[in-house]
C-alpha positions as CSV (number, residue, x, y, z in Angstrom):
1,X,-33.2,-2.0,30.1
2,X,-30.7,-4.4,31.7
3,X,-32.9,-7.3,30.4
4,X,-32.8,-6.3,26.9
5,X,-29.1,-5.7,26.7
6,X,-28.9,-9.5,28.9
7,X,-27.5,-12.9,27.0
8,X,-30.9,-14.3,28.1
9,X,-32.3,-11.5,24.7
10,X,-29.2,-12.0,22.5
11,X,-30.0,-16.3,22.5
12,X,-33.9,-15.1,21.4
13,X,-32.8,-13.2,19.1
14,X,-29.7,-15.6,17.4
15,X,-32.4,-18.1,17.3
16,X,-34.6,-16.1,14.9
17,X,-34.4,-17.1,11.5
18,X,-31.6,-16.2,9.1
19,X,-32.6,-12.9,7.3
20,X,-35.7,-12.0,9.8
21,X,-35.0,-8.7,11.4
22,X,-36.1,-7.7,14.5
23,X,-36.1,-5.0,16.8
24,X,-36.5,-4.6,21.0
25,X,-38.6,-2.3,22.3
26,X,-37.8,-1.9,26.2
27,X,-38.6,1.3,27.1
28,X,-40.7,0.1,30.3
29,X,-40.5,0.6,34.3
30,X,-41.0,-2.9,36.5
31,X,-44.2,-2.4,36.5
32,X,-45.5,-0.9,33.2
33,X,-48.5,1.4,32.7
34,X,-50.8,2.6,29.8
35,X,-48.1,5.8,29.2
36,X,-45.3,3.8,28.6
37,X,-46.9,1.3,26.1
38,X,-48.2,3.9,24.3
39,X,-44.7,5.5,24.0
40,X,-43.8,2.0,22.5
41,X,-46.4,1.3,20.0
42,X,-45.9,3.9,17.7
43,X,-42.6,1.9,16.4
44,X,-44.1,-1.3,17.1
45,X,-46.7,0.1,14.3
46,X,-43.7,1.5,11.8
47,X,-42.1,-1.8,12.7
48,X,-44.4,-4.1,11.4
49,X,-43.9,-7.2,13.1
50,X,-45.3,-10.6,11.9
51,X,-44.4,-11.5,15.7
52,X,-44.1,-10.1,18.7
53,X,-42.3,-11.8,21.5
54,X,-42.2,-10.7,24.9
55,X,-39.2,-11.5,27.0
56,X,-39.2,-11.2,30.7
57,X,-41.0,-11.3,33.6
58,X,-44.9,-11.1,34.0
59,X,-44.8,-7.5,33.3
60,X,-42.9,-7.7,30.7
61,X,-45.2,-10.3,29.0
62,X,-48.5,-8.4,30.0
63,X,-47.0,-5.3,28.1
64,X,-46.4,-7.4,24.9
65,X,-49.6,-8.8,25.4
66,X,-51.2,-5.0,25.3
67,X,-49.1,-4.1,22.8
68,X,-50.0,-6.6,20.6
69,X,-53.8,-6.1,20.9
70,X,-53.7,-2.8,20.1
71,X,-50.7,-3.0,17.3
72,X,-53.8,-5.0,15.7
73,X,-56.6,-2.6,16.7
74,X,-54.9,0.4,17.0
75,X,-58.6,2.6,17.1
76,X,-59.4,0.3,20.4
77,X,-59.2,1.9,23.7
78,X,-57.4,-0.6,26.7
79,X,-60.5,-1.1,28.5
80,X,-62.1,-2.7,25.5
81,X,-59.8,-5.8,26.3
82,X,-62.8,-7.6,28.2
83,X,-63.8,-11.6,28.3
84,X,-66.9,-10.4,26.5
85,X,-65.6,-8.0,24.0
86,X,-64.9,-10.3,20.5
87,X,-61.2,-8.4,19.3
88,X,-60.5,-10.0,16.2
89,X,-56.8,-10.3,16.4
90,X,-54.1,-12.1,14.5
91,X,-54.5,-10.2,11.5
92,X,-51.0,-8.8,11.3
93,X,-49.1,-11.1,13.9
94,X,-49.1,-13.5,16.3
95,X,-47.7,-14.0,20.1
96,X,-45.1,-15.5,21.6
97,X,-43.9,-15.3,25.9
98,X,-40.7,-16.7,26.9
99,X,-40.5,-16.4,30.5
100,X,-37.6,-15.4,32.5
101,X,-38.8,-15.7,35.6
102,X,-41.1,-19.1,37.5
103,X,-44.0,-17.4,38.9
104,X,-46.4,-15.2,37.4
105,X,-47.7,-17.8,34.3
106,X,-48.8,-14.7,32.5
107,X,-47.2,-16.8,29.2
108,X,-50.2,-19.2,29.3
109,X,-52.7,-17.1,30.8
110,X,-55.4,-14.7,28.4
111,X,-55.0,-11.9,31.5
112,X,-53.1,-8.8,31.7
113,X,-52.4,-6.8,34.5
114,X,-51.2,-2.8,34.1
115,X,-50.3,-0.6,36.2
116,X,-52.3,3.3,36.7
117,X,-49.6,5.2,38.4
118,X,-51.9,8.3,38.6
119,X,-54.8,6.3,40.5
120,X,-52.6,4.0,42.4
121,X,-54.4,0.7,41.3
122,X,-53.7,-2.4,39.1
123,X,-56.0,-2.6,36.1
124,X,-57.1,-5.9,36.0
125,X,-57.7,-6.9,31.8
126,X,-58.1,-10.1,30.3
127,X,-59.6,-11.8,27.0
128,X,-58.9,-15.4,25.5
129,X,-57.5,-13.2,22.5
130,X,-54.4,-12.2,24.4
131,X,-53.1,-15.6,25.4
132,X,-49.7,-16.3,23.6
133,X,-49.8,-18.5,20.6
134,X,-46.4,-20.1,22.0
135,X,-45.0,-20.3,25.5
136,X,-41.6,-21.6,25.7
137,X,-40.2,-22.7,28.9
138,X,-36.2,-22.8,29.0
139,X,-35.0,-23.1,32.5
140,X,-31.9,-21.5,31.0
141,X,-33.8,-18.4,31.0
142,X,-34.2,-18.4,34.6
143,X,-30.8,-20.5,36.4
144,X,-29.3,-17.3,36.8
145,X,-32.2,-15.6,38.4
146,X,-31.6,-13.9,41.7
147,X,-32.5,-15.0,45.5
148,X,-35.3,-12.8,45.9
149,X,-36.8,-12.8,42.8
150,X,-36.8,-16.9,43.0
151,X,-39.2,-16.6,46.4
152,X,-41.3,-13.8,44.8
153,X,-42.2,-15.6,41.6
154,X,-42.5,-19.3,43.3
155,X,-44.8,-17.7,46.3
156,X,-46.8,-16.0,43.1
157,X,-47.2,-19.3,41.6
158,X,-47.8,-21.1,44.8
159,X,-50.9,-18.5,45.3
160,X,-52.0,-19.0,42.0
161,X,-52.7,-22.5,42.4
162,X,-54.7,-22.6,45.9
163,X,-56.6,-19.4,45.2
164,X,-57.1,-21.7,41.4
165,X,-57.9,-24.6,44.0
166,X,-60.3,-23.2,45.8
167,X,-61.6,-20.6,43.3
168,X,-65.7,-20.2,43.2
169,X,-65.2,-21.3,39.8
170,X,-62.4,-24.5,39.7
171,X,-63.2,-27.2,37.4
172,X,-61.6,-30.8,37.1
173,X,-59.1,-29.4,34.9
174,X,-57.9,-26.6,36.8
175,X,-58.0,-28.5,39.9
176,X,-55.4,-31.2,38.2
177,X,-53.3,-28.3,37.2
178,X,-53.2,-27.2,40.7
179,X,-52.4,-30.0,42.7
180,X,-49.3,-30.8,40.4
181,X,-48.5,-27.3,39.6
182,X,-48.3,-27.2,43.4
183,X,-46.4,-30.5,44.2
184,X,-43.9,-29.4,41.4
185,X,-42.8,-26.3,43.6
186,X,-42.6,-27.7,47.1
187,X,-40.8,-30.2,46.3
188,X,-38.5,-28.4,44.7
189,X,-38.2,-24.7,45.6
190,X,-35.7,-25.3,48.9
191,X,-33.7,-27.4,46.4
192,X,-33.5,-24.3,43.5
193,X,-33.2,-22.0,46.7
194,X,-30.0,-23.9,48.2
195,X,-28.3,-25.1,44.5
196,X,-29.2,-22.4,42.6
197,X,-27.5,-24.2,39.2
198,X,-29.1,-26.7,38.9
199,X,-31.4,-26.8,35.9
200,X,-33.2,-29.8,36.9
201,X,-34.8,-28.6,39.9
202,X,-34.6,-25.1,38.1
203,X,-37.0,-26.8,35.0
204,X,-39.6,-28.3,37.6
205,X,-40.2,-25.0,39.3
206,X,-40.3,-23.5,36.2
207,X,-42.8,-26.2,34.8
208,X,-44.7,-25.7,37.8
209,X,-45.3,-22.2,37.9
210,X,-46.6,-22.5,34.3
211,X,-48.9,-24.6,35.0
212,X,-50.7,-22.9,38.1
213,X,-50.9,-20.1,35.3
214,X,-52.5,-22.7,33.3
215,X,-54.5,-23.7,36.0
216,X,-55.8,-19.7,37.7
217,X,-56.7,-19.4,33.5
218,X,-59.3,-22.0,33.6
219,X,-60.7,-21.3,37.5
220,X,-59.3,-17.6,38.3
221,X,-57.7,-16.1,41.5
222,X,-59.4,-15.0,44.9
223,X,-58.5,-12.6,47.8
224,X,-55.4,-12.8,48.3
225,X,-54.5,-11.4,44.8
226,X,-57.1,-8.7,45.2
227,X,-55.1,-7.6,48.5
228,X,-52.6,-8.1,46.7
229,X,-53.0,-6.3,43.6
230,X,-54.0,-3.1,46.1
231,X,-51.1,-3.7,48.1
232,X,-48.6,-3.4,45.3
233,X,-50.3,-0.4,43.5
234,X,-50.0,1.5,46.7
235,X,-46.8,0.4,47.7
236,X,-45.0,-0.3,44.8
237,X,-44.1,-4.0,46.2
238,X,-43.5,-6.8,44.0
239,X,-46.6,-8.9,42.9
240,X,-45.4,-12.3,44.3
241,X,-44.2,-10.5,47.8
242,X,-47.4,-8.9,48.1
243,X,-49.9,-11.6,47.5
244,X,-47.6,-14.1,49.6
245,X,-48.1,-11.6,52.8
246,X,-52.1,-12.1,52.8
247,X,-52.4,-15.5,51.4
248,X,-52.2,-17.8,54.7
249,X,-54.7,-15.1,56.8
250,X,-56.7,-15.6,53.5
251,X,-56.7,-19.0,53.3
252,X,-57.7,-19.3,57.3
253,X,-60.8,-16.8,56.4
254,X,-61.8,-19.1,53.3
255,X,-61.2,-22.4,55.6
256,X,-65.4,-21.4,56.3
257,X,-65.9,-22.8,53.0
258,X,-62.7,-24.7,51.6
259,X,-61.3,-26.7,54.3
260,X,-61.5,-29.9,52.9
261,X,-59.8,-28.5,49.6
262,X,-57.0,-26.9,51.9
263,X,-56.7,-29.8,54.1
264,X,-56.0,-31.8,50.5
265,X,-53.5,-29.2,49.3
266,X,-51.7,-29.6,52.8
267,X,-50.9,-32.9,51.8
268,X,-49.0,-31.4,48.9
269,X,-46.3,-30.5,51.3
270,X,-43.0,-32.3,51.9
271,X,-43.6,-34.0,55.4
272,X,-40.9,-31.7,56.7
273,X,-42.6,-28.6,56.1
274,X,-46.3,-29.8,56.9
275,X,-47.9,-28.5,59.7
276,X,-51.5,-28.8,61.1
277,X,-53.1,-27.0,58.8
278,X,-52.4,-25.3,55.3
279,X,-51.5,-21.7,56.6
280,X,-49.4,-23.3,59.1
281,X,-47.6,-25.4,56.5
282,X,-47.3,-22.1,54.3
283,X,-46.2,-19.6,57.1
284,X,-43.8,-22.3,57.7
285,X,-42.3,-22.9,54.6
286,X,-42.6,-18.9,53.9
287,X,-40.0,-18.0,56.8
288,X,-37.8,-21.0,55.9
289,X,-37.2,-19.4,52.1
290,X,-37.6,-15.7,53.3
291,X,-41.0,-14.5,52.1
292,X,-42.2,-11.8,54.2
293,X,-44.9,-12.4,56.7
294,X,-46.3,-9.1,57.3
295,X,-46.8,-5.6,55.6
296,X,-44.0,-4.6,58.4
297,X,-41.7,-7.5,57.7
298,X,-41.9,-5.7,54.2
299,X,-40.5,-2.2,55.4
300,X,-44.7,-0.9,55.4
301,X,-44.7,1.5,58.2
302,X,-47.4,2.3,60.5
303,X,-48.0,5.1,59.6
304,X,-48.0,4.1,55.9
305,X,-50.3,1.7,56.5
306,X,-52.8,3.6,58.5
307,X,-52.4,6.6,55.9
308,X,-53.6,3.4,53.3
309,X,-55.8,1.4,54.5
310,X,-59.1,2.8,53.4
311,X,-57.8,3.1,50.3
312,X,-56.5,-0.4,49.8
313,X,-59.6,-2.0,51.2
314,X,-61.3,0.2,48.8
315,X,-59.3,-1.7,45.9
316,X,-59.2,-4.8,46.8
317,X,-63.4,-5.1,47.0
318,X,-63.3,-3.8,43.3
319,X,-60.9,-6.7,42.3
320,X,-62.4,-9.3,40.4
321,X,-60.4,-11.7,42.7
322,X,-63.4,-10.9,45.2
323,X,-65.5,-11.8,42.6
324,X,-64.7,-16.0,42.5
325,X,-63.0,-15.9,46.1
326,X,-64.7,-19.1,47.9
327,X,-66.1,-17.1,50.8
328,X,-67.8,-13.9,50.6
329,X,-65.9,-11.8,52.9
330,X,-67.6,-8.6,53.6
331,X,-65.6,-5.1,53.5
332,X,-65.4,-5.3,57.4
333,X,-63.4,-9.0,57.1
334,X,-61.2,-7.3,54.6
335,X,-60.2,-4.5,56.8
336,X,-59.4,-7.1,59.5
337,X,-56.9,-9.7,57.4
338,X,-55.1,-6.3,56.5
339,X,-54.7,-5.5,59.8
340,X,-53.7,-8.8,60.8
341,X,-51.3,-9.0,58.3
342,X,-49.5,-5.8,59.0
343,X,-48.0,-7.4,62.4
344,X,-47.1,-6.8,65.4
């Protein structure tokens, strides 16, 4: 609600051509579910949009990218929005995601990620379909972004583009992606972190973070997102929080397969923040900006997490991030990066 009522919505919508009207639909939690965009597409539907453009963060723009599939095919049920499943949209409209956030690259990526309150998991949905016709990347949208929400979107995108870099599936052009997408953020993120008005280090973060969405689009993510994923459904933490925690106890388990990939990305870092090894560099850099390094470090109690952890090893082996993660990892080697990664 405080987003649609922001200056970051009034420039969108001043923008619009003269005489176009246009209406916000905002009606959504931080992290959406199936109940709420239903409550929103019945005026989307009276509406009648010839475009629908989602402002925000990646929940934001994985709502509009719902929203919009089923505006089109309203007789479709959510779970038909599969890779394999031919949609025929772009009948009535088209898509467009301006990002307020550098993280989460859902506005260049054909995935969608909605929350099921009443299960406690993170429905993983995707299709080539869904992938905005326009993304438009104004680092105006995001110089006035908070602290914490800076780390959790640039760890996101960080994530995205070694789990990309490393995925069972990377290609030459994801791989590119990456190791820019990458290079883009750490040498740039302490910068943003410590001046946060500056647009010029602001726009490379932000560049960067599109393109490890760009890049996870073309390869796809790995373990670290399917902890992740189960971490925040249970939880309720923030996405790029919750992968950051598992990703360097991730990495170390994938090192079986992927070291000479990770020892490539480790070159990525600034010489200042390189260590031994890639989950060095990252734990590293991850305390310097304040990304939490354990389930404890982010207020999970013990209890909490013992109450959990059946259940979140449970959704993390359904995740499709298991599915292209480098190294196999069996449901016993889950169980043991979460318990290394609650801390001591």
């Amino acid at each position: 609600m405080m987003l649609a009522s922001s200056e970051m919505v009034k420039l969108v919508i001043k923008t619009l051509p003269k005489g176009s009207a246009s209406r916000i639909f905002s009606d959504f939690s931080p992290e959406p579910d199936f109940e709420e965009i239903s409550r929103n597409l019945k005026g989307v539907s009276e509406f009648q949009p010839d475009w629908i453009i989602g402002v925000g963060g990646g929940s934001s723009m994985d709502a509009s990218k719902i929203i919009f599939a089923l505006y089109e095919r309203p007789e479709m049920e959510l779970y038909d929005i599969t890779p394999l499943n031919p949609l025929g949209l772009r009948q009535k409209s088209r898509l467009v995601a301006i990002p307020t956030t550098s993280g989460t690259g859902s506005e260049c990526s054909w995935a969608a990620v909605i929350s099921d309150k009443k299960e406690r998991r993170k429905n993983e949905l995707a299709s080539v379909e869904i992938l905005p016709d326009y993304a438009i990347l104004d680092p105006e949208m995001v110089l006035k972004l908070p602290r914490l929400q800076t780390v959790s979107t640039a760890v996101d995108a960080i994530t995205h583009a070694i789990e990309s870099y490393t995925s069972t599936w990377n290609n030459p052009y994801s791989d590119a992606l990456a190791e820019e997408a990458l290079s883009l953020i750490l040498h740039n993120i302490k910068s943003v972190l410590d001046n946060p008005d500056n647009v010029e280090t602001r726009n490379l973060v932000h560049i960067g973070a599109s393109m490890a969405g760009l890049s996870f689009s073309n390869s796809q993510i790995g373990m670290a997102h399917a902890l992740g994923h189960a971490m925040g459904a249970v939880f309720r933490q923030p996405h790029g929080t919750s992968v950051g925690i598992f990703l360097p106890a991730v990495v170390a388990l994938n090192s079986i397969n992927s070291i000479e990939r990770f020892n490539r990305l480790n070159l990525a870092f600034p010489a200042e923040l390189r260590e031994k090894d890639l989950q060095s560099s990252l734990r590293k850099l991850f305390k310097i900006i304040g990304q939490p390094l354990s389930l404890m470090d982010a207020g999970i109690t013990r209890e909490q997490f013992d109450e959990s952890r059946d259940e979140l090893v449970s959704l993390a082996m359904e995740s499709t991030g298991m599915l292209t993660n480098p190294y196999e990892a069996s449901t016993e080697e889950v169980e043991k990066v979460l318990e290394e990664c609650y801390g001591k």
